[in-house]
Short mmCIF file of the C-alpha atoms (twelve columns), coordinates in Angstrom:
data_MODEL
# 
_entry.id   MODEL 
# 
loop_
_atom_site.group_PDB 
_atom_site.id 
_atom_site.type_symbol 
_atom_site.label_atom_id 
_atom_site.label_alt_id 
_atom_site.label_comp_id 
_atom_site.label_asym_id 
_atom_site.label_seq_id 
_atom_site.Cartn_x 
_atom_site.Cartn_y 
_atom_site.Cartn_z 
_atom_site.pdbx_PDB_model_num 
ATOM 1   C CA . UNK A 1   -46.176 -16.758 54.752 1 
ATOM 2   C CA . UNK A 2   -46.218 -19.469 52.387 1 
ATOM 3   C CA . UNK A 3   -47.130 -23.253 53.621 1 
ATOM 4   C CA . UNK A 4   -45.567 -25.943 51.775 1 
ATOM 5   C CA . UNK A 5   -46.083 -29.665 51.918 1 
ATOM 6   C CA . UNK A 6   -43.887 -30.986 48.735 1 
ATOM 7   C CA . UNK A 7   -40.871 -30.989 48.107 1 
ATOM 8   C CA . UNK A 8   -40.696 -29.729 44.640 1 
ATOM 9   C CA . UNK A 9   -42.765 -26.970 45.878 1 
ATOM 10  C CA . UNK A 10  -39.993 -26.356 48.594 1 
ATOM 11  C CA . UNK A 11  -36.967 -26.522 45.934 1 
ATOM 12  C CA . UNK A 12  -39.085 -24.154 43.644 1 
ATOM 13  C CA . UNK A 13  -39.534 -21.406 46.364 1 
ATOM 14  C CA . UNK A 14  -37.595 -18.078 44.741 1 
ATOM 15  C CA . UNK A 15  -35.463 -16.607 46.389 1 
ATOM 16  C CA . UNK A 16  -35.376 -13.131 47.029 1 
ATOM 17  C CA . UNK A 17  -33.037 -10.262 46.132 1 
ATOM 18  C CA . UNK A 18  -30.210 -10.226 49.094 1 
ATOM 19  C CA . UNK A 19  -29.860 -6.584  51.102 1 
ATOM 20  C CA . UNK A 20  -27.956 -4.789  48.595 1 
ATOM 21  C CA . UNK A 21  -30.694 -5.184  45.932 1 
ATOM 22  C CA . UNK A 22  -28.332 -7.587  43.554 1 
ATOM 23  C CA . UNK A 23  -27.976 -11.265 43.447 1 
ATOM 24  C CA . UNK A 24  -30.057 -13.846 45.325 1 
ATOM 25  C CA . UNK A 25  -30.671 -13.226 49.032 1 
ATOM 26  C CA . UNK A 26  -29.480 -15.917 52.113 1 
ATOM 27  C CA . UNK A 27  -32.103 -18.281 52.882 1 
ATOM 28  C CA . UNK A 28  -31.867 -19.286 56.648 1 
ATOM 29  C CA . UNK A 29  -33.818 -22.438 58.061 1 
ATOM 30  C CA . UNK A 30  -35.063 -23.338 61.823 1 
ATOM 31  C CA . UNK A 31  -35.955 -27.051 61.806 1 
ATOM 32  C CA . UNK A 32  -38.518 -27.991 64.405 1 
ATOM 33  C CA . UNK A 33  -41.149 -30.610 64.884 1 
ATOM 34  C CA . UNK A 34  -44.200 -28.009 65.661 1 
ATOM 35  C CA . UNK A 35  -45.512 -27.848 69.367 1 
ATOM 36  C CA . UNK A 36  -44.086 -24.644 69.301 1 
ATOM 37  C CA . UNK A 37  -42.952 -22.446 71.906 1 
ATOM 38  C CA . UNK A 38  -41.153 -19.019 72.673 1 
ATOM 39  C CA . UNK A 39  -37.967 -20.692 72.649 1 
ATOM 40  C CA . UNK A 40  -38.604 -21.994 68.900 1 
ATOM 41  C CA . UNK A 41  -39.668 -18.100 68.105 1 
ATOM 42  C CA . UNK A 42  -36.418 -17.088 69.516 1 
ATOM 43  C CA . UNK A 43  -34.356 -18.695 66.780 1 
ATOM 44  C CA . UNK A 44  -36.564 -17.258 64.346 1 
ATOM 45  C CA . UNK A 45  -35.986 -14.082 65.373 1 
ATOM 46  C CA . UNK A 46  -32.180 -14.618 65.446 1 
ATOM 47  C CA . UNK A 47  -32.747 -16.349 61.932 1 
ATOM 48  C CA . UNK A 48  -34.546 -12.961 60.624 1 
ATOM 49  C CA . UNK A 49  -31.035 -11.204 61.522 1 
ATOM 50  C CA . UNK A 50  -29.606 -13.646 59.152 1 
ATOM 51  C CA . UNK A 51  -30.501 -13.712 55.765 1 
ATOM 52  C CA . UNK A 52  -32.801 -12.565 53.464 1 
ATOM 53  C CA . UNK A 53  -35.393 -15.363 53.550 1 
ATOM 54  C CA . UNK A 54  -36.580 -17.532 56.716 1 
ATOM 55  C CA . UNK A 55  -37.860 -21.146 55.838 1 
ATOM 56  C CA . UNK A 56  -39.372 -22.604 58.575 1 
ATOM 57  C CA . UNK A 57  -39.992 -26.981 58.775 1 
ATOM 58  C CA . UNK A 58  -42.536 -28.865 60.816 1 
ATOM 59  C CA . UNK A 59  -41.766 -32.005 60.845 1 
ATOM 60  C CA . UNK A 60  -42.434 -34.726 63.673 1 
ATOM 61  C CA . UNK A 61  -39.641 -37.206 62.464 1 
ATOM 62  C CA . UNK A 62  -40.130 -40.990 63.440 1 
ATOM 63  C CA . UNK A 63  -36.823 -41.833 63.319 1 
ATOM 64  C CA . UNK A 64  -35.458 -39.968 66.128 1 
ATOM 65  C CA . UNK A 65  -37.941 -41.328 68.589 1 
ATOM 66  C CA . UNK A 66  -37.205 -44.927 70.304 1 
ATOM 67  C CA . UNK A 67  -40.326 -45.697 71.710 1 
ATOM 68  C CA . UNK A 68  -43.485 -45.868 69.675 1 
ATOM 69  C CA . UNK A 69  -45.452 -44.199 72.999 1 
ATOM 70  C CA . UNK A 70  -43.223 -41.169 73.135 1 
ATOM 71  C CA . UNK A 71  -43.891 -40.543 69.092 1 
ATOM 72  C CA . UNK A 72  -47.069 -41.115 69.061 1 
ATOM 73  C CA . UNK A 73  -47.631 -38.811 71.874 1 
ATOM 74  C CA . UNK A 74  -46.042 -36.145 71.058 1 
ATOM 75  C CA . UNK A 75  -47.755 -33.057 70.238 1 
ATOM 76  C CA . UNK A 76  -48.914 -32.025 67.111 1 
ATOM 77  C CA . UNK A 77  -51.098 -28.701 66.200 1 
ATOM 78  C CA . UNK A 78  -49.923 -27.239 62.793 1 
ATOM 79  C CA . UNK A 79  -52.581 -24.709 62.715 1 
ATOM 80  C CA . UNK A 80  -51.466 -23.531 66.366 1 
ATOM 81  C CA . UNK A 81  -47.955 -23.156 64.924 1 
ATOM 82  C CA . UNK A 82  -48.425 -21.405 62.242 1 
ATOM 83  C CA . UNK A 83  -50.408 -19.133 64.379 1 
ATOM 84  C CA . UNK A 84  -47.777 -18.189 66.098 1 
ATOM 85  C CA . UNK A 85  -45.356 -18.183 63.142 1 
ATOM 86  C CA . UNK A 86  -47.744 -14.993 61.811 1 
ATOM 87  C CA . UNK A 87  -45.785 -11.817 62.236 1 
ATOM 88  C CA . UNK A 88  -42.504 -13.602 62.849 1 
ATOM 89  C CA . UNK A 89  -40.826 -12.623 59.366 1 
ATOM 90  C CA . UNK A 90  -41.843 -15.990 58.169 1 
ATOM 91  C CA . UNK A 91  -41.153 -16.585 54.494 1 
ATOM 92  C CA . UNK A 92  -42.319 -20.126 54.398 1 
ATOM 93  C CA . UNK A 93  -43.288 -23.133 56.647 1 
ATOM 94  C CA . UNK A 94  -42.781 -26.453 54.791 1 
ATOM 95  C CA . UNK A 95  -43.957 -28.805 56.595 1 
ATOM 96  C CA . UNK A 96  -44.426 -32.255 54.820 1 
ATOM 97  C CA . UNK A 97  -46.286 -35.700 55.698 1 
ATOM 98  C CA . UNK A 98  -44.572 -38.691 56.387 1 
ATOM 99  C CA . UNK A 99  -45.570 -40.337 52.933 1 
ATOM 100 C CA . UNK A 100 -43.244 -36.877 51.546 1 
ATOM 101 C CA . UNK A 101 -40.174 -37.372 53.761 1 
ATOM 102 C CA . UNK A 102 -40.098 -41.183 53.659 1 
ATOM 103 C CA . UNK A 103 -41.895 -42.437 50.786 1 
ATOM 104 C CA . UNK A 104 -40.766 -46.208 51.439 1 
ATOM 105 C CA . UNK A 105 -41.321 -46.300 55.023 1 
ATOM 106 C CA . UNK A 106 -37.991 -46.725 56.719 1 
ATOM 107 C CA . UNK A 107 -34.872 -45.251 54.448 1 
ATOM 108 C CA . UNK A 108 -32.639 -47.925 53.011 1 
ATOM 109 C CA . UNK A 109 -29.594 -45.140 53.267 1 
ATOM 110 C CA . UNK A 110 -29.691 -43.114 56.774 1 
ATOM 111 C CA . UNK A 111 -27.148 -40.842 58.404 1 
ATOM 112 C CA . UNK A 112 -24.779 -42.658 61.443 1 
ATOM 113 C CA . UNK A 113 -23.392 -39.881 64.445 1 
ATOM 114 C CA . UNK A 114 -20.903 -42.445 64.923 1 
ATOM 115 C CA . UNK A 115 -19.092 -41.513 68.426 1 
ATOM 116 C CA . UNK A 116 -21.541 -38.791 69.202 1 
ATOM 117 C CA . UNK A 117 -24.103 -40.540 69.108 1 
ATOM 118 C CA . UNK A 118 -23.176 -43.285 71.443 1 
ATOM 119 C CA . UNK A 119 -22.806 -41.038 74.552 1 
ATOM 120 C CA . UNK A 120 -24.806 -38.946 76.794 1 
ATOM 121 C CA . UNK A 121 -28.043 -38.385 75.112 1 
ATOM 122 C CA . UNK A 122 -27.280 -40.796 72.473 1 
ATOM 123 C CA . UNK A 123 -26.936 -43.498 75.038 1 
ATOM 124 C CA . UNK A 124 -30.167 -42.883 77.262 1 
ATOM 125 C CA . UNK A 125 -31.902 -42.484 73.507 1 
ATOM 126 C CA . UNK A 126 -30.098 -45.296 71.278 1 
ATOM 127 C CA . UNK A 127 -29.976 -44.066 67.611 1 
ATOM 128 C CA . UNK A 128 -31.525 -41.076 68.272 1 
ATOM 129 C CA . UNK A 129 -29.289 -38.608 66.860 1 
ATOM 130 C CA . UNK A 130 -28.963 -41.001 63.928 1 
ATOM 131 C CA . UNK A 131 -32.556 -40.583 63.213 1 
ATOM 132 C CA . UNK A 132 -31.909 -36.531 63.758 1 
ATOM 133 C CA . UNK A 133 -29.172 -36.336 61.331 1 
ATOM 134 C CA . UNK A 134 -30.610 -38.066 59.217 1 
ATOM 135 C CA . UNK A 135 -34.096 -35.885 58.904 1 
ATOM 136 C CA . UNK A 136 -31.811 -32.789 58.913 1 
ATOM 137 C CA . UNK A 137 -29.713 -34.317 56.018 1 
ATOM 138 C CA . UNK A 138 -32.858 -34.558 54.070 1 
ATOM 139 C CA . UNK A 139 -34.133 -30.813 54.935 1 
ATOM 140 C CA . UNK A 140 -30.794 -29.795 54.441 1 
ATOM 141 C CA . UNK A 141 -31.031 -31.334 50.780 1 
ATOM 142 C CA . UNK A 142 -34.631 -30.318 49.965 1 
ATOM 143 C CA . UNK A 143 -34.871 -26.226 51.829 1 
ATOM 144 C CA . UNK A 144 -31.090 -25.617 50.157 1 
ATOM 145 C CA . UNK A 145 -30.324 -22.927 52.824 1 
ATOM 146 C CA . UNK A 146 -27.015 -20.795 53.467 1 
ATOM 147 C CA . UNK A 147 -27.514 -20.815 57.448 1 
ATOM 148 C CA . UNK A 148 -29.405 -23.426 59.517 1 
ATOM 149 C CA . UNK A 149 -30.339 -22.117 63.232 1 
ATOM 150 C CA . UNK A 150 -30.483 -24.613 65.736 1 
ATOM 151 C CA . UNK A 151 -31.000 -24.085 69.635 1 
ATOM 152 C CA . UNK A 152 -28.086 -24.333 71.861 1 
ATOM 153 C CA . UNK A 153 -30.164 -25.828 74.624 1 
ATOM 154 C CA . UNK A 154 -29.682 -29.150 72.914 1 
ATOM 155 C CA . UNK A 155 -25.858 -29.071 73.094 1 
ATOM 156 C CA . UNK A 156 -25.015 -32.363 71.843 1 
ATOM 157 C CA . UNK A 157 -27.940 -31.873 68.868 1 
ATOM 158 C CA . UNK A 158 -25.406 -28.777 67.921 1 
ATOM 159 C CA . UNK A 159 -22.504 -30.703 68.206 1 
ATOM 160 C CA . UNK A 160 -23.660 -33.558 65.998 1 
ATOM 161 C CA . UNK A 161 -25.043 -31.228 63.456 1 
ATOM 162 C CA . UNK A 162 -21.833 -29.305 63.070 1 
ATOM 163 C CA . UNK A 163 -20.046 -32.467 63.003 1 
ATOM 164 C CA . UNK A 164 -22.260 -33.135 60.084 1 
ATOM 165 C CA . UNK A 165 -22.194 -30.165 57.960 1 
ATOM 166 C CA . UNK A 166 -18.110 -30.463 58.947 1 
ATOM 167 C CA . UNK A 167 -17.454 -34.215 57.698 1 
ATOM 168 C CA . UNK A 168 -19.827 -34.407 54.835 1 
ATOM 169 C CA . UNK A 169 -18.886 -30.823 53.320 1 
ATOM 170 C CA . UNK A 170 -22.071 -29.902 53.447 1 
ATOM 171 C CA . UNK A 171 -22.719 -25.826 52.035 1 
ATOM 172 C CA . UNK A 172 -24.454 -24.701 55.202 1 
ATOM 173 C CA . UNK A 173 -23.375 -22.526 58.384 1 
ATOM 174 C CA . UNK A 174 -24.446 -23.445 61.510 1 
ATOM 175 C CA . UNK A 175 -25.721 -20.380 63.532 1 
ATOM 176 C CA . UNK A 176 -26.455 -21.863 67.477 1 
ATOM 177 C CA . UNK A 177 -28.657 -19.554 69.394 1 
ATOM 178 C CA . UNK A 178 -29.284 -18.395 72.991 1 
ATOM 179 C CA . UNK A 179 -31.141 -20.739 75.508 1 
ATOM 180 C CA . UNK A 180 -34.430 -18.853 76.086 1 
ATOM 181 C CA . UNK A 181 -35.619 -19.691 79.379 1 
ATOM 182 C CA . UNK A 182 -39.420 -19.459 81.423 1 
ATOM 183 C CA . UNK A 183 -39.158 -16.386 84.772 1 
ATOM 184 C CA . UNK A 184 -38.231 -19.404 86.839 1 
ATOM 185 C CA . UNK A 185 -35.480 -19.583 84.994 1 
ATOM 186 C CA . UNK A 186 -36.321 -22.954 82.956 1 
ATOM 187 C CA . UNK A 187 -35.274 -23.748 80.002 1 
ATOM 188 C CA . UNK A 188 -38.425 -23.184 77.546 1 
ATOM 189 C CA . UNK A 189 -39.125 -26.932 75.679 1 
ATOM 190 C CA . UNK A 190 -42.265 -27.904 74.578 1 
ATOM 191 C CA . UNK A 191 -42.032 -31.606 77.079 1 
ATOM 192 C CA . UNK A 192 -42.248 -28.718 80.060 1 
ATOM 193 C CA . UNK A 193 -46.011 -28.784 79.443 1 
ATOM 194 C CA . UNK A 194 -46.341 -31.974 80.976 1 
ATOM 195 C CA . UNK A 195 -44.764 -30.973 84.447 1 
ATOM 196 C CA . UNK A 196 -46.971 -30.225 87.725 1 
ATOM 197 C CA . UNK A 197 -46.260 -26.974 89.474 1 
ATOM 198 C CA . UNK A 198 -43.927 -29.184 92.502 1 
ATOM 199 C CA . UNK A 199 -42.497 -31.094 89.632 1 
ATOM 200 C CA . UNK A 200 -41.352 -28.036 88.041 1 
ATOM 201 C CA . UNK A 201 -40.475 -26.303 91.314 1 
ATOM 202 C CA . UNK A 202 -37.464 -29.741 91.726 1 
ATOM 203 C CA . UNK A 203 -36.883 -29.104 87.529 1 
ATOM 204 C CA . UNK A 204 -35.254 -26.285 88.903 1 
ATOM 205 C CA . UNK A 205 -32.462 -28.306 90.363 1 
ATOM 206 C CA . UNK A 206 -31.168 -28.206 87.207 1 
ATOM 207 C CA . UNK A 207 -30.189 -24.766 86.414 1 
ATOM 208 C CA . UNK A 208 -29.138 -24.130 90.057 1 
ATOM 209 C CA . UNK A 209 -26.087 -26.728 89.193 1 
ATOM 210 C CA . UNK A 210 -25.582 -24.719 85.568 1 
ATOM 211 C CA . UNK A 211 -25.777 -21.754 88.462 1 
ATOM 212 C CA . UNK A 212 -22.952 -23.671 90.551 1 
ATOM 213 C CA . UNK A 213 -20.942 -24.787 87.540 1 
ATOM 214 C CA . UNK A 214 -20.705 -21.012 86.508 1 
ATOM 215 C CA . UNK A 215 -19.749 -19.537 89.128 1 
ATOM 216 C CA . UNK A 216 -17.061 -22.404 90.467 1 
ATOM 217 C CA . UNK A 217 -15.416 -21.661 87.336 1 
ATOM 218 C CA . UNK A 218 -15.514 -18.154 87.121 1 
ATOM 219 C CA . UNK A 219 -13.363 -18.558 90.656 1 
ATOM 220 C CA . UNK A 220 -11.073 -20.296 88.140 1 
ATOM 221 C CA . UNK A 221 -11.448 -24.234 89.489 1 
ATOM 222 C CA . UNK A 222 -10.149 -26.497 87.062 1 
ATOM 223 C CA . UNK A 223 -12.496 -28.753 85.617 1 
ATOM 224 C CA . UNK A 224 -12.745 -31.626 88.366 1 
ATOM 225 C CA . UNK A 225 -14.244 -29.193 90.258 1 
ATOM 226 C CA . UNK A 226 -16.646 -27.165 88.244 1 
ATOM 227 C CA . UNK A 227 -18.063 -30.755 87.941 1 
ATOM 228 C CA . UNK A 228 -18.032 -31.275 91.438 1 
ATOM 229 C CA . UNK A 229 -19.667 -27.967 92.190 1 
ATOM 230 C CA . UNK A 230 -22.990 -28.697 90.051 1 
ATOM 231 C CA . UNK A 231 -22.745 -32.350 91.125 1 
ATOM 232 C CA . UNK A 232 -23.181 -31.557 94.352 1 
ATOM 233 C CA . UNK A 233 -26.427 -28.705 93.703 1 
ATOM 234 C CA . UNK A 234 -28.251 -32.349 92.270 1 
ATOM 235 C CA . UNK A 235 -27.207 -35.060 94.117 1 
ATOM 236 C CA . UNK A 236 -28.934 -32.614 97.201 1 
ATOM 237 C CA . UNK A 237 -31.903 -31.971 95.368 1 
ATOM 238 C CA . UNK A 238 -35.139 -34.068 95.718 1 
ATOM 239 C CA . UNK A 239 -37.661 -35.336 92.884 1 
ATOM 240 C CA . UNK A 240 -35.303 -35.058 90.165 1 
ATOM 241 C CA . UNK A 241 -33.384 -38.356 88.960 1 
ATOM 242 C CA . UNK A 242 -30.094 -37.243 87.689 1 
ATOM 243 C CA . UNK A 243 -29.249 -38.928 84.407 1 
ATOM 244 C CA . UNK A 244 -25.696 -37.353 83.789 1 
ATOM 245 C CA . UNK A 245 -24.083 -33.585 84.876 1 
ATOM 246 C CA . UNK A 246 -20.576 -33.814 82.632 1 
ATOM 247 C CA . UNK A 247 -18.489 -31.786 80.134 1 
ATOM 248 C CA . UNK A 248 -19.036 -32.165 76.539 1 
ATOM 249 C CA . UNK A 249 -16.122 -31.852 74.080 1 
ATOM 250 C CA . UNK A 250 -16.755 -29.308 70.829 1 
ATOM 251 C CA . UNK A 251 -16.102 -31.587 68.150 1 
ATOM 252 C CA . UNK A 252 -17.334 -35.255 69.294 1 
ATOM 253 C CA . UNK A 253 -19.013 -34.822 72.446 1 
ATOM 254 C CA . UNK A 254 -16.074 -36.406 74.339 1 
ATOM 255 C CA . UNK A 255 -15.161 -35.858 77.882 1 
ATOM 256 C CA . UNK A 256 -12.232 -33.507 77.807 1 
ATOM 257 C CA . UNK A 257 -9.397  -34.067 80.400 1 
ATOM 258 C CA . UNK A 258 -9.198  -32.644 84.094 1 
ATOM 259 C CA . UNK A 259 -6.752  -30.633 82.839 1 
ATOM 260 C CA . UNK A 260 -8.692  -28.836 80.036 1 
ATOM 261 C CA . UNK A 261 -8.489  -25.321 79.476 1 
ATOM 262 C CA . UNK A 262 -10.614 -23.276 77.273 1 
ATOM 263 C CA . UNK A 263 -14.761 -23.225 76.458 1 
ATOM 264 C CA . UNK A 264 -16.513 -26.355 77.580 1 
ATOM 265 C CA . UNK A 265 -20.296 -27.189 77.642 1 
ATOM 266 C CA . UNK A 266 -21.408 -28.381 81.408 1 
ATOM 267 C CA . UNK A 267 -24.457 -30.492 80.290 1 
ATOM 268 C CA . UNK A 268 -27.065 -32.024 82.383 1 
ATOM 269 C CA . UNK A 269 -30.223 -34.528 81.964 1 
ATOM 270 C CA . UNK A 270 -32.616 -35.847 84.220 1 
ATOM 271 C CA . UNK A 271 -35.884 -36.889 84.605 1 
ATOM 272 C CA . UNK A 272 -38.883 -35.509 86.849 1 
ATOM 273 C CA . UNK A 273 -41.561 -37.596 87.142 1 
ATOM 274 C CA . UNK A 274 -42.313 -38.860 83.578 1 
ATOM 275 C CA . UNK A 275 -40.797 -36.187 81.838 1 
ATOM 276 C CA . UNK A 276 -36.603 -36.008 80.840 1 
ATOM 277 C CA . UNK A 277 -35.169 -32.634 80.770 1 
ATOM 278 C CA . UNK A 278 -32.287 -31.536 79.403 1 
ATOM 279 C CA . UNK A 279 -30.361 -28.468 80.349 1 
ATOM 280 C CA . UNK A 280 -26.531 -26.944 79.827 1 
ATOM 281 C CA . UNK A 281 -24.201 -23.778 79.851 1 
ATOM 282 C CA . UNK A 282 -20.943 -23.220 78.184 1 
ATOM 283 C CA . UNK A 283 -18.407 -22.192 80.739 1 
ATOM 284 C CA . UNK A 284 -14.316 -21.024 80.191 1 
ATOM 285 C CA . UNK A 285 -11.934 -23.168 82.155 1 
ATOM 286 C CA . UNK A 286 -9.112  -21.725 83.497 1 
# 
C-alpha cells in the first residue's frame, strides 16, 4: 500500500493489468476525510469488487465545513487510518496537505450544486455541498479513476455527485454502497463517537422512523403517508431535535409529488445533543 502526498505522484501511479491479463486495469476511488470507521471499510471492500486497483484519499477539506469550530475539530489520525487500511486490498492512499489541494488558499474557480445544494442538508450547512463538489472535482481530476464509491448513507452527497459526473460529462461511474450500521442498528459515522450511551439510546429514534417509513410503504400508502408514518416515530421521541424527515427526488434532491410512484429516498437529520446525525432508506411507492 502505497502513501501518496503529491499530486504528480498520484497521476504517475501505474496502473495495473485489468482481470483478463491485457490492457490497463479499472482504478476505483473511495474519497474520505480519515477518522475512519467500519462503514468507510465497507466501501472499500465493495470498491475491491470493482476494479483492478483501489485508490484510497484522506483528505479533511475546508471548504465543506461552515464553521471554523467544527473543522478544526474534526478528527484527524492518518497513521490510525492507514492502520486500518492494511489488509483491505489497498493499492494506494493519497492523501495530500492543504498547501497540495489549494495552493492559493481559497480557489478562485469552485464547483456550485446549484438547486441541490440549497435544500435539506445544503440549507442547515450553507455551501456545503459546494465545497464537497468541489474537493471531489479536484480528486476526480488528479486519482483519474473509472468508478468512484461513495456511501449511500449520505443520500443527498450521492445525489449531488451523480448530478456532477451527469452535467459536467465527467468519465467516472458512480457505484453507491450499502449503509453499514453499529448492532443497535445505527448508522456507523465517525461524529457517533461523540454521543453518550442515553444520547445514543434517543439517536435511535431515527432508524425506528426509516423502520416506520418501510414498512407503511410496503402496505402500499402513497407517499403522504409513508411521511406521516416516520413523522410520527420522531415527533414522539425524546432528546432528539428533528431537523427534517422528507423524500428526496433522484436527480435534484426535490420533493417529489404526493402522488409519486416509484423508488424514493425517505431522509432524515437531527441533532442529539451537540452532535447532527443524518440517516435515510430508499423505499418503492406504490
Amino acid at each position: 500500500m502505497k502513501l501518496i502526498d503529491s499530486i504528480a505522484a498520484m497521476r504517475s501511479l501505474p496502473r495495473p493489468l485489468g482481470s483478463e491479463g491485457e490492457g490497463p486495469g479499472a482504478r476505483a476511488v473511495v474519497m474520505t476525510m480519515g477518522a475512519l470507521h467500519e462503514g468507510h471499510l465497507s466501501l472499500v471492500r465493495h470498491a475491491r469488487t470493482l476494479a483492478d486497483q483501489v485508490v484510497v484519499t484522506i483528505y479533511v477539506n475546508p471548504l465543506q465545513f461552515d464553521e471554523k469550530d467544527d473543522y478544526e475539530s474534526y478528527p484527524r489520525d492518518l497513521d490510525a487510518d492507514l492502520a486500518m487500511l492494511e489488509g483491505e486490498g489497498v493499492d494506494a492512499v493519497f492523501a495530500p496537505s492543504d498547501a497540495v489541494m489549494y495552493p492559493l488558499g481559497q480557489p478562485v474557480v469552485s464547483v456550485s450544486a446549484g438547486r441541490v445544494g440549497q435544500v435539506f442538508e445544503g440549507a442547515a450547512r450553507p455551501g456545503h455541498f459546494d465545497g464537497v463538489l468541489t474537493v471531489v472535482a479536484k480528486l476526480m481530476s488528479i486519482v483519474q479513476p473509472d468508478v468512484a464509491v461513495f456511501g449511500a448513507k449520505d443520500a443527498q452527497q450521492v445525489i449531488a455527485v451523480r448530478a456532477l459526473v451527469r452535467d459536467l460529462n465527467l468519465p467516472v461511474r458512480i457505484e453507491p454502497a450499502p449503509t453499514v450500521r453499529d448492532e443497535d442498528g445505527l448508522a456507523s459515522s465517525s461524529r457517533n463517537v461523540f454521543l453518550s450511551a442515553s444520547q445514543r439510546a434517543d439517536a435511535l429514534a431515527l432508524v425506528r422512523s426509516l423502520r416506520a417509513a418501510e414498512q407503511s410503504a410496503a402496505s402500499g400508502a402513497a407517499l403522504p403517508k409513508v411521511l406521516a408514518a416516520a413523522r410520527e416515530v420522531l415527533d414522539a421521541a425524546d432528546g432528539i431535535e428533528v431537523d427534517y424527515c422528507e423524500a428526496l427526488g433522484p436527480y435534484d434532491a426535490s420533493t417529489p409529488a404526493d402522488d409519486f410512484a416509484g423508488e424514493v429516498v425517505i431522509a432524515v437529520a437531527g441533532r442529539v445533543g451537540e452532535t447532527r446525525l443524518i440517516d435515510n432508506a430508499t423505499v418503492r411507492i406504490g
